[in-house]
N, C-alpha and C positions, 0 to 999 in steps of 0.2 A: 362557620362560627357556631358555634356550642347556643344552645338553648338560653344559658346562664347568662352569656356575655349578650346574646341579642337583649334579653330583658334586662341587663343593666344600663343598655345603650338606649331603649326607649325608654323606661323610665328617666333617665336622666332628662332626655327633651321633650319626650311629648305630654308626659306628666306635667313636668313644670310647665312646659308650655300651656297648655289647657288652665291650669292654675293661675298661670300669669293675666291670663286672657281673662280669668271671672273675677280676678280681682281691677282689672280694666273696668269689665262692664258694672263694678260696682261702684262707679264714681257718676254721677250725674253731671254730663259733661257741663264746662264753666261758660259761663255770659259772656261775649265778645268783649275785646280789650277795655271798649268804650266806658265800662263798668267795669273804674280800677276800685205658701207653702211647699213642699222639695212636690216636682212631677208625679203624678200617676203612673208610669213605666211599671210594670212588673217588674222592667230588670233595675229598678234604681234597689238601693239601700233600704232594708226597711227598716221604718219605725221601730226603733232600738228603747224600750222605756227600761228608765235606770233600773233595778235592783236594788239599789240603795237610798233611802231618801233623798229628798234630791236636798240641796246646799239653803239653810234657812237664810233669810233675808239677810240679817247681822252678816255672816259667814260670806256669800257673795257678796255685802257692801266691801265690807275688810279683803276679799280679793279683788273690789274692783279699785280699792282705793291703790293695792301694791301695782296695778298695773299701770293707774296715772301717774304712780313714781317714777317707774320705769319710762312711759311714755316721752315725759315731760325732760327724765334725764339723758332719753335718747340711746336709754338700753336697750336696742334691739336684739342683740342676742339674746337678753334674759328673758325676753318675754319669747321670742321663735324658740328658745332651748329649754327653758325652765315653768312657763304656762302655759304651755300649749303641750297637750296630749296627743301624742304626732298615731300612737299606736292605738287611741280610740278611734281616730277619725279613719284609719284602717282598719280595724272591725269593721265598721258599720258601712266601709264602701264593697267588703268582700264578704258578705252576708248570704251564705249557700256555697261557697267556692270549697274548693278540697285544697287541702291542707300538705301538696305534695311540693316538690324540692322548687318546682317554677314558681308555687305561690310562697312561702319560703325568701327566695333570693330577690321577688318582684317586692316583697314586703320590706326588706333590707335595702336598697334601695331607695324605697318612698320614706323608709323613717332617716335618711340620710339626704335625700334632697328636702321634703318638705320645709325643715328649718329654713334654707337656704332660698325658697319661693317668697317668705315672708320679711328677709332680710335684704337681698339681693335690691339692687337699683330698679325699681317698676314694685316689689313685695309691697304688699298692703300694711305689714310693720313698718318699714321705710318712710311709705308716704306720709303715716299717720304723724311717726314722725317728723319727720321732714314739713309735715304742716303746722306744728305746733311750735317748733321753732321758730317759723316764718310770723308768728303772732297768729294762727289759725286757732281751733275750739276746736275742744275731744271735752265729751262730756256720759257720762250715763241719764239717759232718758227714766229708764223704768227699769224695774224687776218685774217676771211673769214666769209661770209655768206652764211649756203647753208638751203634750201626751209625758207629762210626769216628770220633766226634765227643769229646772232653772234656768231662768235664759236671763241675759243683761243688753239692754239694746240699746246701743251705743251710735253714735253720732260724730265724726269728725267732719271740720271744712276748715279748708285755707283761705285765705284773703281772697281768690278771684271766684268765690262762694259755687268751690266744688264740693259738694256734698257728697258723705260717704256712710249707709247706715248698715251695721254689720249685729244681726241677733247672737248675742254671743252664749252657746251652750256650754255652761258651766256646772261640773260635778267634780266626783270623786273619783279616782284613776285608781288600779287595783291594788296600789297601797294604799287608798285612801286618804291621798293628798289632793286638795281643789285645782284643778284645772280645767282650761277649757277642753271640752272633748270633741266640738265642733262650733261651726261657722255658716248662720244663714245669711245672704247675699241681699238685700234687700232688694237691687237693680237686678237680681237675677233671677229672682224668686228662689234659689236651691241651696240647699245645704252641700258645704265643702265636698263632704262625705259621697254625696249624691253625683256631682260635677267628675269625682274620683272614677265613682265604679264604673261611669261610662267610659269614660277612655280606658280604664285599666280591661273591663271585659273585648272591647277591640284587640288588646293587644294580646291580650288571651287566644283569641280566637286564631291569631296569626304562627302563635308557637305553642299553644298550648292547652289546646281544646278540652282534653279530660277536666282542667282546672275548675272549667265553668259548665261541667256536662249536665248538671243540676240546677242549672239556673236558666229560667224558662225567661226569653226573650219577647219583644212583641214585634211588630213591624218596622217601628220607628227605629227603637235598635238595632235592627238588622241592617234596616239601610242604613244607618250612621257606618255601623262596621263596614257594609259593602266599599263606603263611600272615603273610608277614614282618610285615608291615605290625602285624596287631594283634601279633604279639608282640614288636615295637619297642616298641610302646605299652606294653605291661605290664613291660618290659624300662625303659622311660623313667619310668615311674611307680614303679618300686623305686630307684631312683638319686635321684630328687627326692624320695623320703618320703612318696609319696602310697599307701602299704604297701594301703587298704583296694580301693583303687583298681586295684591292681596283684594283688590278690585277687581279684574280681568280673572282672578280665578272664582269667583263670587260668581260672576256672570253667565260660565261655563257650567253651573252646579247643575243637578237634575232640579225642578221645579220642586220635587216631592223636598228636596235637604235644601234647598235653600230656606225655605217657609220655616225650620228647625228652627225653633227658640235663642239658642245659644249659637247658632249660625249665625244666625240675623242681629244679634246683640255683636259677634266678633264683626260682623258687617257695620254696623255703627260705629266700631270703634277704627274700622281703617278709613270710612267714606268720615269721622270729623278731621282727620288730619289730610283728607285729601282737599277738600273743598265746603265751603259752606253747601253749596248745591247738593254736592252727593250726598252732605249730613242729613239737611233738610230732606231727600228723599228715601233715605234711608229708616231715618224717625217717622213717615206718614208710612210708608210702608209696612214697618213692626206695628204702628198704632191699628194699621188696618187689619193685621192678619190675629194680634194680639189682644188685642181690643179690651179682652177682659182678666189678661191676665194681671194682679198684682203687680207686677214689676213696673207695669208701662211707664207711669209717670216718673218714677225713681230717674229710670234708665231715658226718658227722651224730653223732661217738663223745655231745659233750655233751647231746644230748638223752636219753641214757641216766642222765646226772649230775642231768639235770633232774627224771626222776621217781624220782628218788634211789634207780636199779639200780645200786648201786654195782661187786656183783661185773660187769654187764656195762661198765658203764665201764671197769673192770680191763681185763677182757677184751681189750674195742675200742684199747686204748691199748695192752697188748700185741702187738695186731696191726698197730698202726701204726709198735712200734717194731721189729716185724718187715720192715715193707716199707721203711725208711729206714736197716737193715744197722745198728739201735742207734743212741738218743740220749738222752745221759744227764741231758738236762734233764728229761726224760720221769718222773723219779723223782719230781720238786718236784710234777709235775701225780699221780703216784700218792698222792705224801704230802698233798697237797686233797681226793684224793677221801677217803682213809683216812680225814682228817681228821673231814670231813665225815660218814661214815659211824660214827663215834665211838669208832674203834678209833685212841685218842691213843699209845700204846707202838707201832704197828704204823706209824702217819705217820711218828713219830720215825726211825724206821730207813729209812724211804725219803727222808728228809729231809737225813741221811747221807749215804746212800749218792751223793745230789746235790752235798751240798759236799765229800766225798771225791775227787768226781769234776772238781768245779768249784767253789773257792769264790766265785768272784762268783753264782753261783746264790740272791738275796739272799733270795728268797721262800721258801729254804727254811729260813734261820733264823727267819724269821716262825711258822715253824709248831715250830720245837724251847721259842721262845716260850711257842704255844701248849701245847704236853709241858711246861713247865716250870711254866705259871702251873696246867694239872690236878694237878700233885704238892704244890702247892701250894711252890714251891720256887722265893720269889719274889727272893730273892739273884740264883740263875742268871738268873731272867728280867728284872729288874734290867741285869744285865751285859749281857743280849745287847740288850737296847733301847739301850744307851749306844753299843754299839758299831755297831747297825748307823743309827742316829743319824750319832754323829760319823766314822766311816768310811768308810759308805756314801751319807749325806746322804738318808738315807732320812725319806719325812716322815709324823707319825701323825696319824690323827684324835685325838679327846679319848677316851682311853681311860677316861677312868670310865664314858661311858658305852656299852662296852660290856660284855655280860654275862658273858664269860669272866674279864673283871676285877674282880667284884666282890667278892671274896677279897681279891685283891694290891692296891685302892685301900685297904683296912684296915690294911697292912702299912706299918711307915718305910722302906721301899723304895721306895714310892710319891711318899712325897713327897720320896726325894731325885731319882727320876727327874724329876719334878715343877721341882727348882731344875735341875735338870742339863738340861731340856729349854728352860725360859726362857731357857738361856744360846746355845740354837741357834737361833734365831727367825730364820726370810731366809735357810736352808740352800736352795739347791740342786741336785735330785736327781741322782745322777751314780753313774758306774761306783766299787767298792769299791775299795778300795788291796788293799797286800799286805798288810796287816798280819793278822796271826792274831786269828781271833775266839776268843771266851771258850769254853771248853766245849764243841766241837765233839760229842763224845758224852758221854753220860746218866754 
C-alpha cells in the first residue's frame, strides 16, 4: 500500500478516533437515573498568537449569536462546514512539520473528515444539539483574550445535567471571515489543535519520518508513539462499546502510558459504561495521579454524586464554577444534588436562584415541583406541571408511578392535571416562552 493510501486510512480512523474520544472526555459524566491550559510537551502545537487583531467583543457577540441560530435550528452542517476553520486547527497541530506530498495528502484528509467528527452521532456538534432539543442550555458564559486570541466559553447541558464547557477560539481565517480557529476542552485541559498533533506525529512516525524530522519530541511522546498502536486499540474499543474490551487492554498498559492524561480520561470513559465501580476507581485514580491538573473536576465532580458525597459534590462544583469566572446554571445542578441529598428547602433556594438568574433554566422548576409536592402543597405543584407542560412543551413520565407522588396522586389536583395533560398528547419539547411561571418563590 502506497504511503498516500495508508495515511488516508489512518486519518480517517485514528484521527477521528482520538477526536471522538476528547470530545467524550468533555462531557462531565451525568448523575445517576435517580436525578431525573493545552500541555507542556515540546511536541504539542505551539502557542499560535493571531497576526490579526483578534475579533472585538460586538464582532464575536454577533458570531456567537449566528451560532445559537444554528444550534438551536439544529444545523449541524452549517456550523461543522461553514464556522469552524477546519485548516486553522491544522496549522497550529502541524507547527515545524515539512510541507512534503505525506503532509499534503495527511492534511486533505483531516480537512475532509474533521467536518464529519463534529457532525457524526457521538460529534460534539451533534450532542450539543441533540441537547438543546431535548430542552437542555447552550449558553455563552464570557468573552476573554488569552495569549492575544478571542475566546467565547461556552456551556451546554442536557436534562440529566451533563455538562459540557468548550473555550471557543474565535478569529479571522485568511480571508478574514470569523470563525472559529480552534477548541479548548475544558474536561481535558487541551486545545483540539494540541489533541491533533499527537496522534498525527505517531502516525508520522510510522510512514513518514522526514515529515516531523524537525520537530523535537520528549519522553512522554515517544512512548505514546512506541505505544500507539495498542492504545488506538483501547481508544477504538471505547467509541464502538466494546467498554470490557477497552478495559482488559487498559490493564495490560506499561505503568509509564497508563498514568497519560488522555489515557486515563479514555479510561474513564470506558470504566463509566462498564460499571459504577470501575467508574468510581477510575475517577480516584486520575484525582490521584492528577490532582492538580485543571481539568480534574470538569472530567470526574459526578462520581462524588455517585457515592452520594454530596457535600464534595458541592465542593467540586464550586470549583468549577470557580474556573469558568461563574455560571448560573450551576445552581440547577446544586439544586440535584441538594435535592438528592434530602435537604428539599435548601434545593428550593438554589432552584431560585437559577430562574432568577435565567428563567428558561426549566430543570429547575422541576425541582420547586419537587419542594412543593414534600409540603404537600399540591395546588402549587399542580400549577407548575401546567405550566411547564404548556409552556415549555416539557414531556413527563407517568407520574403516579413515581414515589414522590404518592401523596399528590390522592389529591383533585391530580386528576385535573390528569384531564389537563390528555389535552397535550404530541407536545414537542422546545425552548420556554416568556411567559411568567406560577410561583417563582415559596
Amino acid at each position: 500500500m502506497s504511503n498516500a493510501l495508508q495515511t488516508r486510512s489512518l486519518f480517517l480512523t485514528q484521527v477521528t478516533t482520538c477526536l471522538f474520544l476528547a470530545g467524550c472526555a468533555n462531557e462531565s459524566a451525568p448523575p445517576p437515573s435517580s436525578v431525573s491550559s493545552p500541555s507542556s510537551m515540546p511536541a504539542k502545537a505551539a502557542v499560535v498568537v493571531a497576526t490579526e487583531e483578534p475579533l472585538t467583543e460586538d464582532e464575536a457577540k454577533e458570531f456567537f449569536g449566528n451560532l445559537e441560530k444554528a444550534i438551536y435550528a439544529g444545523d449541524i452542517d452549517f456550523v461543522a462546514n461553514q464556522m469552524i476553520d477546519w485548516n486553522s486547527i491544522w496549522k497550529k497541530a502541524t507547527v515545524g512539520f515539512r510541507t512534503n506530498n505525506a503532509y499534503r495528502e495527511a492534511r486533505t484528509q483531516f480537512l475532509l473528515g474533521g467536518p464529519h467528527y463534529m457532525t457524526h452521532e457521538g460529534g460534539e456538534v451533534r450532542k450539543i444539539v441533540d441537547d438543546v432539543a431535548a430542552g437542555g442550555a447552550f449558553d455563552l458564559l464570557r468573552l476573554h483574550v488569552v495569549d492575544g486570541e478571542r475566546r467565547m466559553l461556552l456551556r451546554s447541558a442536557n436534562r440529566e445535567m451533563r455538562l459540557r464547557y468548550l473555550d471557543v477560539v474565535v478569529g479571522r481565517n485568511e480571508q478574514g471571515q470569523p470563525k472559529i480557529l480552534d477548541i479548548y476542552l475544558m474536561s481535558s485541559g487541551e486545545l483540539i489543535s494540541t489533541i491533533l498533533r499527537r496522534e498525527i506525529i505517531c502516525i508520522f512516525q510510522l510512514m513518514s519520518t522526514e515529515t516531523i524530522e524537525n520537530v523535537k519530541l520528549d519522553d512522554e511522546q515517544n512512548d505514546f508513539c512506541k505505544n500507539h498502536v495498542i492504545i488506538h486499540e483501547m481508544f477504538q474499543a471505547t467509541t464502538t462499546g466494546d467498554f470490557d474490551e477497552a478495559s482488559r487492554i487498559y490493564a495490560a498498559l506499561p505503568d509509564s502510558i497508563k498514568t497519560l492524561k488522555y489515557v486515563m480520561l479514555a479510561r474513564l470513559q470506558a470504566a463509566w459504561k462498564h460499571s459504577d465501580d470501575a467508574y468510581l476507581d477510575a475517577c480516584s485514580e486520575f484525582r490521584k495521579v492528577h490532582s492538580n491538573d485543571p481539568c480534574v473536576d470538569f472530567a470526574t465532580w459526578s462520581s462524588y454524586f455517585l457515592k452520594k458525597d454530596h457535600a464534595e459534590s458541592l465542593a467540586a462544583i464550586d470549583r468549577i464554577d470557580q474556573a469558568v469566572h461563574g455560571d448560573p446554571y450551576l445552581a440547577v445542578v446544586r439544586a440535584y444534588i441538594t435535592l438528592d441529598a434530602g435537604d428539599v428547602e435548601k434545593a428550593a433556594q438554589f432552584a431560585d436562584q437559577a430562574i432568577a438568574a435565567d428563567h428558561t433554566f426549566i430543570d429547575a422548576y422541576w425541582v420547586k415541583v419537587r419542594a412543593a409536592l414534600d409540603k404537600n402543597d399540591f395546588q402549587h405543584a399542580y400549577e407548575l406541571l401546567c405550566w411547564l407542560e404548556d409552556e415549555c412543551r416539557m414531556e413527563f413520565d407517568d407520574l403516579a408511578s413515581l414515589p414522590e407522588c404518592a401523596d399528590f396522586i390522592k389529591s383533585e389536583y391530580f386528576q385535573k392535571w390528569q384531564d389537563r395533560h390528555a389535552q397535550n398528547t404530541g407536545n414537542v419539547p422546545a425552548q420556554p416562552s416568556d411567559e411568567t411561571a406560577p410561583a417563582v418563590t415559596e
